[in-house]
C-alpha positions in Angstrom: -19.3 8.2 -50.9 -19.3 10.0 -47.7 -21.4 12.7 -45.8 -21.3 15.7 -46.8 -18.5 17.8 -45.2 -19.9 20.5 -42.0 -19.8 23.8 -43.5 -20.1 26.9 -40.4 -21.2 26.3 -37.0 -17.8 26.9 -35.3 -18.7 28.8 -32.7 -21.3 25.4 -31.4 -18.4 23.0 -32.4 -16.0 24.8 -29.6 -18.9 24.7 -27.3 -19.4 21.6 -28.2 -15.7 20.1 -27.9 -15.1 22.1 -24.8 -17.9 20.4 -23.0 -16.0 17.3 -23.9 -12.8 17.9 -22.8 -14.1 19.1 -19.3 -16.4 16.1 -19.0 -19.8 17.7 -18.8 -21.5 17.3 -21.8 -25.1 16.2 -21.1 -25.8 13.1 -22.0 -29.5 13.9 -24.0 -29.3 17.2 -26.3 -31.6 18.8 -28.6 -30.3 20.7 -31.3 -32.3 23.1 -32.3 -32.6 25.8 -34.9 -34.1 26.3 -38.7 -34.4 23.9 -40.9 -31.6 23.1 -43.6 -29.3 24.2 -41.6 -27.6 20.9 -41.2 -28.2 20.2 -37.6 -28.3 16.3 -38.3 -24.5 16.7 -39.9 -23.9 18.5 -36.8 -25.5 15.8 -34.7 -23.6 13.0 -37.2 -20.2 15.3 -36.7 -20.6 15.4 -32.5 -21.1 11.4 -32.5 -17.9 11.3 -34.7 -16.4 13.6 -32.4 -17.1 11.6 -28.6 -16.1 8.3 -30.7 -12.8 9.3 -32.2 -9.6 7.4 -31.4 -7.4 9.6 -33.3 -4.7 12.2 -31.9 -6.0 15.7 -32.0 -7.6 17.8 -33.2 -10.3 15.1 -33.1 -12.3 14.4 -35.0 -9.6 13.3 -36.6 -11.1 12.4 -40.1 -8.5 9.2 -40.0 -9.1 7.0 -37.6 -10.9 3.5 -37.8 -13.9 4.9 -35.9 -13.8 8.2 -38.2 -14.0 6.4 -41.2 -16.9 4.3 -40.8 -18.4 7.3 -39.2 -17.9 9.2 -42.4 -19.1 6.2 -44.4 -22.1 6.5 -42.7 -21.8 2.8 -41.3 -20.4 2.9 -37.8 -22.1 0.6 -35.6 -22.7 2.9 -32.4 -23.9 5.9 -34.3 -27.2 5.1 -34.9 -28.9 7.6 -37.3 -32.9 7.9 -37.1 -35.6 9.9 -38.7 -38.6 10.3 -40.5 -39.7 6.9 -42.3 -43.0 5.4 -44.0 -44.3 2.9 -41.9 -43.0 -1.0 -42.3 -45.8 -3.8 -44.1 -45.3 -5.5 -40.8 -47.8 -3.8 -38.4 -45.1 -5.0 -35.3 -41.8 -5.2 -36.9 -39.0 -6.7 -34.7 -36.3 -3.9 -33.4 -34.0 -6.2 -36.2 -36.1 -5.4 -39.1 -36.2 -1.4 -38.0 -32.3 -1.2 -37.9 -32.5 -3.0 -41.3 -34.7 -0.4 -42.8 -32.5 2.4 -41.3 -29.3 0.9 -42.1 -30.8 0.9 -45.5 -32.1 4.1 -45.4 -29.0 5.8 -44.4 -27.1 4.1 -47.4 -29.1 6.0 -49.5 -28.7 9.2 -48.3 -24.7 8.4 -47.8 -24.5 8.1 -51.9 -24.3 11.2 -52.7 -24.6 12.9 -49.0 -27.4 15.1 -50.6 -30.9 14.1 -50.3 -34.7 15.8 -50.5 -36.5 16.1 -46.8 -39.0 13.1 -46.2 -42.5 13.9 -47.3 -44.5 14.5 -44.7 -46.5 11.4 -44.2 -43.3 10.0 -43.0 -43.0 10.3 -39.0 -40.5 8.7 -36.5 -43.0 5.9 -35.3 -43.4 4.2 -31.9 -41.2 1.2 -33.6 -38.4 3.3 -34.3 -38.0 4.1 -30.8 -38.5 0.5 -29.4 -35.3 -0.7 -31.5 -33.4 2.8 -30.1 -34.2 1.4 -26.9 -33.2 -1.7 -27.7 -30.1 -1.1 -29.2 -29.3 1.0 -26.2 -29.2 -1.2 -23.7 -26.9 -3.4 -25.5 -22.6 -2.7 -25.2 -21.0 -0.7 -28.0 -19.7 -3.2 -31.1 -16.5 -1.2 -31.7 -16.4 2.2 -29.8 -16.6 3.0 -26.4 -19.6 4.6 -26.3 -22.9 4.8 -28.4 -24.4 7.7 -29.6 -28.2 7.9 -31.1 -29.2 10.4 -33.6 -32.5 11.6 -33.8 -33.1 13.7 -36.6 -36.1 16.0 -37.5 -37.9 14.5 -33.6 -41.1 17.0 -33.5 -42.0 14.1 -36.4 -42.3 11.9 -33.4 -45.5 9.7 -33.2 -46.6 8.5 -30.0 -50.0 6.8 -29.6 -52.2 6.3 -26.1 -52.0 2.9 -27.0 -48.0 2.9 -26.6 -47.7 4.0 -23.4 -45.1 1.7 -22.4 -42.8 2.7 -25.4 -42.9 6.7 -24.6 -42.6 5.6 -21.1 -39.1 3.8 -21.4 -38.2 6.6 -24.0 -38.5 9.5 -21.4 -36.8 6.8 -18.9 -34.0 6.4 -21.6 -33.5 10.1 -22.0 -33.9 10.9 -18.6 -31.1 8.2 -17.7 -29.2 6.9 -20.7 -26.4 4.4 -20.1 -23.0 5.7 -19.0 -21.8 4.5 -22.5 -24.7 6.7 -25.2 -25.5 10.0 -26.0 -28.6 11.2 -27.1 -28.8 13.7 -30.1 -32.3 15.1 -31.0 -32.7 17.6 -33.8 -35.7 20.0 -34.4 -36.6 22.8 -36.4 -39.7 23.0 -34.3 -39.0 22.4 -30.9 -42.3 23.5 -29.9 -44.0 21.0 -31.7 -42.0 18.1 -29.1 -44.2 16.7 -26.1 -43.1 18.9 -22.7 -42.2 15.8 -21.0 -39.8 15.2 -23.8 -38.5 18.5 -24.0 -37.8 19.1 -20.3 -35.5 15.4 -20.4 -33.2 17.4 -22.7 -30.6 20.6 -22.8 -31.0 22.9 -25.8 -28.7 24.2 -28.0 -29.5 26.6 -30.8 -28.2 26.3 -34.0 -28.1 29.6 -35.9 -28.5 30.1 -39.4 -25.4 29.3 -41.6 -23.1 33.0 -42.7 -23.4 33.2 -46.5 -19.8 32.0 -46.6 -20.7 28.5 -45.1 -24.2 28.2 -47.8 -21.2 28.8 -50.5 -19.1 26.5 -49.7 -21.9 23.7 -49.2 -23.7 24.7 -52.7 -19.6 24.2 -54.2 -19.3 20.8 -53.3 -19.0 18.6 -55.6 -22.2 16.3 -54.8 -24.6 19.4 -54.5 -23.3 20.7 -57.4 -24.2 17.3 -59.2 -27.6 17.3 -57.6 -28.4 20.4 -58.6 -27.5 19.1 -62.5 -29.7 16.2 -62.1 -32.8 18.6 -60.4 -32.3 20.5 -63.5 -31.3 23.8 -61.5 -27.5 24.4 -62.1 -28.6 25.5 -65.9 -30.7 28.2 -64.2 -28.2 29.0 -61.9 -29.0 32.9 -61.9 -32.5 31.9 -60.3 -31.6 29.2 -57.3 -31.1 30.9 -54.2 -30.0 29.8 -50.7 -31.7 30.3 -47.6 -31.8 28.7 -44.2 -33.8 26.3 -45.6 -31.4 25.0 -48.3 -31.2 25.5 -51.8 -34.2 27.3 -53.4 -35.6 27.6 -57.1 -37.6 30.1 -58.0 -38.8 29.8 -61.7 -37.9 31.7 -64.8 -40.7 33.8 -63.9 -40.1 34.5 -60.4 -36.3 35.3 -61.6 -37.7 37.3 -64.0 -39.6 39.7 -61.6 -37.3 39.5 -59.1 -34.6 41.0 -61.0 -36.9 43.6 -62.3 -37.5 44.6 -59.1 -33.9 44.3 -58.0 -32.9 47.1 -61.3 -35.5 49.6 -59.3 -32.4 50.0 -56.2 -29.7 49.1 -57.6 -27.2 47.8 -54.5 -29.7 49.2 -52.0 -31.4 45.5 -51.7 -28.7 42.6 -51.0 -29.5 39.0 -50.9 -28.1 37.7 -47.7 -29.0 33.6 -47.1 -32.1 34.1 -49.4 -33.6 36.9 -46.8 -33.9 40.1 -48.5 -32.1 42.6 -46.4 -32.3 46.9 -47.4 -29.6 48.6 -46.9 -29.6 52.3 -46.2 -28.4 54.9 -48.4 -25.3 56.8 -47.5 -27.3 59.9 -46.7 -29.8 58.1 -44.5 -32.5 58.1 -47.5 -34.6 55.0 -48.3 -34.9 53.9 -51.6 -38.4 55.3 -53.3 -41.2 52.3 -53.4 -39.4 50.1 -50.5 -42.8 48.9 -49.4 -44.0 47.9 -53.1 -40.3 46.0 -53.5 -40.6 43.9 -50.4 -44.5 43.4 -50.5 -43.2 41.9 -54.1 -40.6 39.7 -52.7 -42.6 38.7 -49.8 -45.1 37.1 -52.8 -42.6 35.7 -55.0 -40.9 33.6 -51.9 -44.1 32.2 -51.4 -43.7 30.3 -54.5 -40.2 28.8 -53.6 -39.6 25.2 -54.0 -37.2 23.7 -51.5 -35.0 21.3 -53.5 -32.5 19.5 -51.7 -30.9 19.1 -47.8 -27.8 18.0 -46.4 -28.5 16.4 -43.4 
């Protein structure tokens, strides 16, 4: 089963591919934006993209390189991110990739996974074996290209000096053959000296159109089944975050609240927006309705991501 397809972001893919075709893309980005927005896929699509063999428009989507890519198994994309810490207290940079290429098997099965709880981080180990792999030649492609997905997760200790050392070095000064994709939803969160190794791109929230067409697929909709949400499809909503679930009571007082203005309160990307009557006048009880909303989102149960 393959990724998910990318869903919106157009206007960063032409940046993007442009900065390609003229030769200047910089070699260490961070993508950054809200979470669920599928900055990882976008991270996973780019590597695709600067590894593609294929005639153009690349990627492609038929070539060698973009089918293993696809697959999720391409030997110089290496995809990282938030795991619970190995039994061995020093595992070897061999036993890391095993765990990730493991990992990412998972997540390829259906291309529709929950976010890692949060006592998983991207540990000093991690980085060691992206360090590792680095200086080593591509397998098959060109080039390599390492995926750092959710980085302000990133744990580095006083006691691993060396590590974060030879990771600034390796963003500052990556081989001529990688790239270097770090993804955030809090940028802020990332060290300085890490932040100011890297060029930032934002990543907007996805248009409605694009949430649509990633809650259609095929695999969402199937994991949506098995979370038990598709038979209470009238109450899962979709914000920047992913797909949300509100409850048969939250549905239930959010509808009521909804009857009170009629088509004067739209939901836009789960974000209640007001829009103004055709004579200028607001609806009556506007600061009730969205004190009310602001209370029942605070309830909201993220469900599921896609990269």
């Amino acid at each position: 089963m393959p990724l998910l397809p990318l869903h919106g972001h157009d206007a960063v893919r032409r940046r993007l591919d442009d900065a390609i075709r003229r030769d200047s893309l910089p070699a260490s980005l961070l993508l950054q934006g809200p979470a669920g927005v599928g900055k990882q896929r976008l991270a996973l699509w780019l590597g695709q993209r600067l590894i593609c063999s294929g005639p153009e428009p690349r990627p492609c989507g038929q070539c060698q390189h973009c089918r293993y890519a696809l697959a999720g198994n391409h030997p110089d994309i290496h995809w990282y991110f938030p795991r619970p810490r190995l039994k061995d207290s020093d595992p070897s940079p061999e036993d890391v990739e095993d765990d990730f290429r493991e990992a990412v098997g998972e997540r390829t099965k259906t291309g529709v996974y929950p976010p890692p709880p949060p006592e998983e981080a991207i540990l000093i180990a991690t980085i060691r074996a992206m360090g590792h792999a680095a200086a080593l030649a591509p397998a098959l492609a060109a080039r390599k290209v390492f995926v750092l997905g959710e980085a302000d997760r990133l744990v580095v200790r006083d006691d691993s000096e060396y590590a974060a050392g030879a990771f600034l070095k390796l963003l500052e000064e990556p081989p001529r053959s990688a790239n270097i994709i770090l993804t955030s939803s809090e940028p802020g969160s990332l060290i300085p000296t890490i932040r100011s190794r890297l060029v930032a791109i934002r990543v907007p929230p996805l248009g409605a159109d694009a949430v649509d067409a990633v809650l259609a697929e095929p695999a969402m909709r199937e994991a949506l089944t098995a979370a038990g949400v598709a038979e209470r499809a009238d109450c899962v909503l979709h914000d920047r975050e992913g797909a949300l679930e509100l409850g048969f009571e939250g549905r239930r007082r959010l509808l009521r609240q909804s009857r009170l203005v009629g088509e004067h309160i739209v939901l836009v990307g789960g974000d209640l927006r007001v829009v103004e009557h055709p004579q200028g006048d607001r609806p009556e009880r506007l600061k009730e309705i969205e004190e009310s909303w602001a209370t029942l989102t605070k309830g909201v149960q993220k469900v599921l991501r896609w990269a």
